[in-house]
DRENDO-1510 file (C-alpha; in Angstrom, 1 decimal, always signed):
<recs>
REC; n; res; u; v; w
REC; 1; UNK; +36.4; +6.1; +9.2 .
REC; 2; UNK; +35.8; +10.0; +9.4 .
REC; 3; UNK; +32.7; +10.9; +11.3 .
REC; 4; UNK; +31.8; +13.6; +8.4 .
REC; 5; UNK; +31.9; +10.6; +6.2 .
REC; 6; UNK; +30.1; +8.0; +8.4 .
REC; 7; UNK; +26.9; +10.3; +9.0 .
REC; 8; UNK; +25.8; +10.2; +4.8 .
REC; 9; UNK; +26.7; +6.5; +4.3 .
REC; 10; UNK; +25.0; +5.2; +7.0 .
REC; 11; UNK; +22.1; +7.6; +6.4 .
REC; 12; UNK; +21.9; +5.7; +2.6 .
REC; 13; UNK; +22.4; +2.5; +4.2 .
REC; 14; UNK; +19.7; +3.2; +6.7 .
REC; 15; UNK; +17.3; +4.3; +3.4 .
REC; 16; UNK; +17.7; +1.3; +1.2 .
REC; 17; UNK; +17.5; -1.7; +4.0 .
REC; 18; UNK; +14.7; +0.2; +6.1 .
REC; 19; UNK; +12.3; +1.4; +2.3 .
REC; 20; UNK; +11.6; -2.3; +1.9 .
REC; 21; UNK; +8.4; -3.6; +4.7 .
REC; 22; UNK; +6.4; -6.7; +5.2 .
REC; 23; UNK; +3.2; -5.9; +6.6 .
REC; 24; UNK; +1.0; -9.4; +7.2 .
REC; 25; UNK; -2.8; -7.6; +7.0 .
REC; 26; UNK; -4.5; -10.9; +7.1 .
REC; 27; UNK; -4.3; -14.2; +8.9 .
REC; 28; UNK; -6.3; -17.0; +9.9 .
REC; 29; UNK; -6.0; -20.6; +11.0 .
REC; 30; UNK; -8.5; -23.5; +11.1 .
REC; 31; UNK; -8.7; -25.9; +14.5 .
REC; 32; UNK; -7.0; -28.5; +12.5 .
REC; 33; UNK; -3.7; -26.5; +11.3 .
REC; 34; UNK; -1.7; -28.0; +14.0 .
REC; 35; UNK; -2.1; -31.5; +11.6 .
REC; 36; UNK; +0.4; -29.6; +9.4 .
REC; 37; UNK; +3.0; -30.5; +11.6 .
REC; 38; UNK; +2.4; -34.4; +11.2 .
REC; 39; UNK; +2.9; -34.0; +7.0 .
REC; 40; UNK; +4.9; -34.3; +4.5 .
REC; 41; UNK; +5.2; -30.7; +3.4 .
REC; 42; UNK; +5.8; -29.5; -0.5 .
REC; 43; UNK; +6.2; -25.6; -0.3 .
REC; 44; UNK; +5.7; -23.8; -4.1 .
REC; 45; UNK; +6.2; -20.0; -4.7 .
REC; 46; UNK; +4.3; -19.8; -8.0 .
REC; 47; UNK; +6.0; -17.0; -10.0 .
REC; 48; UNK; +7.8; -17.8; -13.8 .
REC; 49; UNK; +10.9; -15.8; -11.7 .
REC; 50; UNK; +13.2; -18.6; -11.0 .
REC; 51; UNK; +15.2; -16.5; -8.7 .
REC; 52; UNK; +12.3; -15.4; -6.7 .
REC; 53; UNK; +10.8; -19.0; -6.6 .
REC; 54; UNK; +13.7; -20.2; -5.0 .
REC; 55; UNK; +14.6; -17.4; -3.1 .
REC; 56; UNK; +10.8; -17.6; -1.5 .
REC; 57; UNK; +10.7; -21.4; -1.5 .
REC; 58; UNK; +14.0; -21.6; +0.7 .
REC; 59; UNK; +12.9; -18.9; +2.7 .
REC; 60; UNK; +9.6; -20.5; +3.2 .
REC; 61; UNK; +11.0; -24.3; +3.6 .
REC; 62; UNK; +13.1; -23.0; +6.4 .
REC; 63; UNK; +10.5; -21.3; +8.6 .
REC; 64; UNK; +8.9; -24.5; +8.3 .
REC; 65; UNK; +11.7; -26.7; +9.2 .
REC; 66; UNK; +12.2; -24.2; +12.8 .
REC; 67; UNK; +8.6; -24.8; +13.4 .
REC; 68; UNK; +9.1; -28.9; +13.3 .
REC; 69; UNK; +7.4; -29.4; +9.8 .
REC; 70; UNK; +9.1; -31.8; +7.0 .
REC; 71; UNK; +9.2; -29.3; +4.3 .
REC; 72; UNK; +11.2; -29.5; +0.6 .
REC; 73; UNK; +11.1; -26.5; -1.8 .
REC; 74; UNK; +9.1; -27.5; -5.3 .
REC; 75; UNK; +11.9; -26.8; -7.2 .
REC; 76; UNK; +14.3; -29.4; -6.4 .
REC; 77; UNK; +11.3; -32.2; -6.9 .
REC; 78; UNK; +9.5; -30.4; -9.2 .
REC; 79; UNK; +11.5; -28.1; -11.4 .
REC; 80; UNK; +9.6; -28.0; -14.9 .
REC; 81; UNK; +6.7; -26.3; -12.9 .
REC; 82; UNK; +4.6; -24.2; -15.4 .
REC; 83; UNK; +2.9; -21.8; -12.3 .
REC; 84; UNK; +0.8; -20.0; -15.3 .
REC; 85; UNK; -0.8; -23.5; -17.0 .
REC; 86; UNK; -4.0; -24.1; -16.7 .
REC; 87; UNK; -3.8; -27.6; -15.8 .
REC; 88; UNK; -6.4; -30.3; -18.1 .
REC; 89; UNK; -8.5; -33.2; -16.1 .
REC; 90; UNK; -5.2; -35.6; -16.8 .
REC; 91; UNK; -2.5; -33.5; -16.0 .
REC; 92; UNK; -4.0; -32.7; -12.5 .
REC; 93; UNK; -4.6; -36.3; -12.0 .
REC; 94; UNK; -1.2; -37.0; -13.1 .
REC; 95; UNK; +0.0; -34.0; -10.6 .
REC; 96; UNK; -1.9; -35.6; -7.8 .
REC; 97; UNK; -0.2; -39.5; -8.4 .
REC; 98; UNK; +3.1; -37.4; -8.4 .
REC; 99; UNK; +2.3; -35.8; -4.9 .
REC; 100; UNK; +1.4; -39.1; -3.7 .
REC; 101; UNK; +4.2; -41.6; -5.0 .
REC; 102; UNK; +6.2; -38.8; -3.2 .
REC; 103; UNK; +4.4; -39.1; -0.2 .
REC; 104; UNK; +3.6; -35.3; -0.1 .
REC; 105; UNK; +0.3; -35.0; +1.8 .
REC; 106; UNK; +0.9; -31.4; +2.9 .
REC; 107; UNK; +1.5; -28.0; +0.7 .
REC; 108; UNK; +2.3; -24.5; +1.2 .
REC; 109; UNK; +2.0; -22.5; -1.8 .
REC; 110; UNK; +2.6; -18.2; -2.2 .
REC; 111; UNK; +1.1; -16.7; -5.3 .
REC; 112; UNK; +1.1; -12.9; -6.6 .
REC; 113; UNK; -2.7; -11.1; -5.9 .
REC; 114; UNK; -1.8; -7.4; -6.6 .
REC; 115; UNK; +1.0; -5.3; -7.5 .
REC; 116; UNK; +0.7; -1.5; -8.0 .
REC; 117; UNK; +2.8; +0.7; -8.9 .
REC; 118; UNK; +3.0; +4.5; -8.6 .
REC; 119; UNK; +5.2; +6.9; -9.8 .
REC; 120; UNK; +6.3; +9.9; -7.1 .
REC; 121; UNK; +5.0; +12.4; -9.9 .
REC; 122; UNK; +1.6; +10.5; -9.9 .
REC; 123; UNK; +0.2; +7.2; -10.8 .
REC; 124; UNK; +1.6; +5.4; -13.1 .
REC; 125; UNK; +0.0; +2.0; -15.0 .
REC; 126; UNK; +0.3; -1.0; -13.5 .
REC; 127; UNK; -2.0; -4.4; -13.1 .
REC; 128; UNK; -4.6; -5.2; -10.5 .
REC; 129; UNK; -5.6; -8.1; -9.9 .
REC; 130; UNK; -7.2; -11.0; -7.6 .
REC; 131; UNK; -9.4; -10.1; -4.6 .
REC; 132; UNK; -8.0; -10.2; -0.6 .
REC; 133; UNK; -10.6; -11.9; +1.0 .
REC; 134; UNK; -10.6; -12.0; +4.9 .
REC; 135; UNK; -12.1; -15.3; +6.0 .
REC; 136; UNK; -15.2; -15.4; +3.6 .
REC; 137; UNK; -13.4; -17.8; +1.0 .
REC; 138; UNK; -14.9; -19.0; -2.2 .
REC; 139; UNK; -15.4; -22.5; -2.7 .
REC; 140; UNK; -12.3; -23.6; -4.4 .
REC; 141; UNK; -10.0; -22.2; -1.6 .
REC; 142; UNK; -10.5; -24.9; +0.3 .
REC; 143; UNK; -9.4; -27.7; -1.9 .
REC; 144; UNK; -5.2; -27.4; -2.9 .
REC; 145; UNK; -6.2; -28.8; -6.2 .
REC; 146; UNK; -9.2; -26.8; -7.1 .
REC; 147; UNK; -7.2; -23.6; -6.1 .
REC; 148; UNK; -4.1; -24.4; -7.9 .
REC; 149; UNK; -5.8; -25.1; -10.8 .
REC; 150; UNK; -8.4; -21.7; -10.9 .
REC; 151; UNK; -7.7; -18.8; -12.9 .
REC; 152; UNK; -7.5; -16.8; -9.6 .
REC; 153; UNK; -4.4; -18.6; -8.9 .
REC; 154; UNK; -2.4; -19.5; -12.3 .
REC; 155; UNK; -2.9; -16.1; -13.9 .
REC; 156; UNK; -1.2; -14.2; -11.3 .
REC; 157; UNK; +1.6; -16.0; -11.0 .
REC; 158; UNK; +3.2; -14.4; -14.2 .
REC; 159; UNK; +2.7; -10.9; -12.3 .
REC; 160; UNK; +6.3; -11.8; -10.0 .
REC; 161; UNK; +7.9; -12.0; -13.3 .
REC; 162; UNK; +10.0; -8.7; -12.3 .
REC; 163; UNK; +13.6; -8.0; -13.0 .
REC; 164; UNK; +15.8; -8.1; -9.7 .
REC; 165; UNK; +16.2; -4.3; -9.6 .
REC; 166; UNK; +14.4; -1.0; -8.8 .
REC; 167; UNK; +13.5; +1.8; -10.4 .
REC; 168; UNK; +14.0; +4.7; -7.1 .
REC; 169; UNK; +11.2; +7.0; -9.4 .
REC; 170; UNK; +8.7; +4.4; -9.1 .
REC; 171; UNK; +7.0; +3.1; -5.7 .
REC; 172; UNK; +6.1; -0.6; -6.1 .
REC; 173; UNK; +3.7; -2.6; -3.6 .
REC; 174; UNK; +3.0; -6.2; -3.9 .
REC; 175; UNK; +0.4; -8.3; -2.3 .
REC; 176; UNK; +1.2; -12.3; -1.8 .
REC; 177; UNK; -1.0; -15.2; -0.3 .
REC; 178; UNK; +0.3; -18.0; +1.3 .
REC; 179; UNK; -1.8; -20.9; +1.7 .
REC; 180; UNK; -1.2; -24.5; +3.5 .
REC; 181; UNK; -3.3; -27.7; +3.1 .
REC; 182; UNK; -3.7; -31.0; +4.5 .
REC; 183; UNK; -3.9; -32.7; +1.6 .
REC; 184; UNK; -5.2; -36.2; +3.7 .
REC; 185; UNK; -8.1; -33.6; +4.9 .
REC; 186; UNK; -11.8; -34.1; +2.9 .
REC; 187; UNK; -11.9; -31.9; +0.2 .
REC; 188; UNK; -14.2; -29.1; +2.6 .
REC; 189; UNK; -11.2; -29.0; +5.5 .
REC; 190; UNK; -8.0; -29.1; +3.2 .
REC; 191; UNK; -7.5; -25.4; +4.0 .
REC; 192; UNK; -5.8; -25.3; +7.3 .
REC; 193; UNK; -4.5; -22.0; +7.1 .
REC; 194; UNK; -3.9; -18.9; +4.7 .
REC; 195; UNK; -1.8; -15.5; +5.3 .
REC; 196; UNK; -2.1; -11.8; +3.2 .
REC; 197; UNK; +0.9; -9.6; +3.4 .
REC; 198; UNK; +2.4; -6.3; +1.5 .
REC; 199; UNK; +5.5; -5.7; +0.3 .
REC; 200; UNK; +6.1; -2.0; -0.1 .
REC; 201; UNK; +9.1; -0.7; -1.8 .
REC; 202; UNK; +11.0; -3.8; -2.3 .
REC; 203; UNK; +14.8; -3.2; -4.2 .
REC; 204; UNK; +14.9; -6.7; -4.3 .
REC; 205; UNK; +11.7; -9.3; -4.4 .
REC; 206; UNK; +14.3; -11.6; -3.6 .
REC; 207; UNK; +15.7; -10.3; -0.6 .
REC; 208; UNK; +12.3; -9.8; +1.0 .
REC; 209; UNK; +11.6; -13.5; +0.6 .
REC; 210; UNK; +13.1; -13.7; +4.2 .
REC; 211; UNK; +11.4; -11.4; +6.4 .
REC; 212; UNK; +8.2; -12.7; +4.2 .
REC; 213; UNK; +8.4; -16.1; +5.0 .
REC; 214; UNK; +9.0; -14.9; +8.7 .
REC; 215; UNK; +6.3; -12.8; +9.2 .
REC; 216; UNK; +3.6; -15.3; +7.4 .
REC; 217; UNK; +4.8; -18.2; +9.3 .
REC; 218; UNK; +4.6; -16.5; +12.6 .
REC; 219; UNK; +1.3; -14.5; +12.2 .
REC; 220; UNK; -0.3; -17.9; +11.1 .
REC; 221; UNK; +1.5; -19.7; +14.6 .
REC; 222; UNK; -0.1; -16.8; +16.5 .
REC; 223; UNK; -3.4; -16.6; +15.2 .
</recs>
């Protein structure tokens, strides 16, 4: 290839793989994470996207799987998930039998908690939502079924309903959670460990779903 030629394609190869950054900006694990490893792991991306729900559940599952933990994506078990119903008193019991005739006793879920966007003329509107706590968690953190099924959680979800393209005039930054319980825990240790990270600039949500699922698995294994 001509050098003159190389310089200005690389330069735009350089600017749309390098624009994209995960950034984990808070971690923590509980003395009992390490049961994790001994479960039967369901891993859910809650987002109405179906490509980004597999895309992140894959990604997700298979960081698992290099760490030692049984882990299968919710989509190929549970693939008429509704991540933006409220669920009623029978339905979560219902969930719950399902979980256990499955002989899931562990979960990993990611949901949406911000996404801003700006606009390189000046801000433009976008949706804020959810609070990043770091380590003071309310009450229903702690229990997978009470999380899943708070408004915190659920309403969110329909916020990584984005189209699989980018708009180069707009500067997107999204902020996930990933969460994992030991669902044989009591209701007060379920929580064995949770992960924040950003998402700057992504051209794909999809694509990111790897260096996400990297970055949250390892910050979590370090902390």
């Amino acid at each position: 290839m001509n050098r003159i030629l190389c310089i200005p394609i690389c330069l735009v190869l350089l600017l749309v793989s390098g624009c994209s950054i995960v950034k984990v900006v808070d971690s923590w694990r509980a003395d009992n994470a390490p049961t994790l490893k001994e479960k039967n792991t369901l891993v859910i991306a809650r987002t109405t996207n179906k490509k980004a729900r597999m895309a992140f559940e894959e990604a997700m599952a298979a960081e698992l799987r290099k760490k030692g933990i049984q882990a299968t994506e919710s989509y190929k078990h549970i693939p008429e998930l509704q991540p933006n119903k409220k669920l009623s008193e029978a339905e979560l019991e219902a969930a719950k039998e399902k979980l256990r005739e499955a002989s899931f006793n562990g979960v990993v879920i990611t949901v949406l908690k911000d996404r801003k966007s700006v606009l390189y003329g000046g801000l433009k509107e976008g949706h804020s939502v959810g609070t990043i706590y770091r380590n003071n968690y309310p009450g229903y953190y702690y229990d997978f079924y009470g999380y899943y099924n708070h408004p915190s959680s659920y309403l969110v979800s329909t916020g990584v309903e984005v189209e699989d393209s980018f708009d180069i005039k707009e500067a997107v930054t999204y902020v996930l959670e990933t969460l994992a319980f030991n669902l044989d825990e009591p209701i007060e240790k379920q929580l064995v460990a949770r992960a924040v990270a950003t998402i700057d600039e992504p051209g794909s949500i999809t694509v990111m779903a790897k260096p996400y699922a990297s970055k949250i698995v390892s910050s979590i294994k370090q902390n």
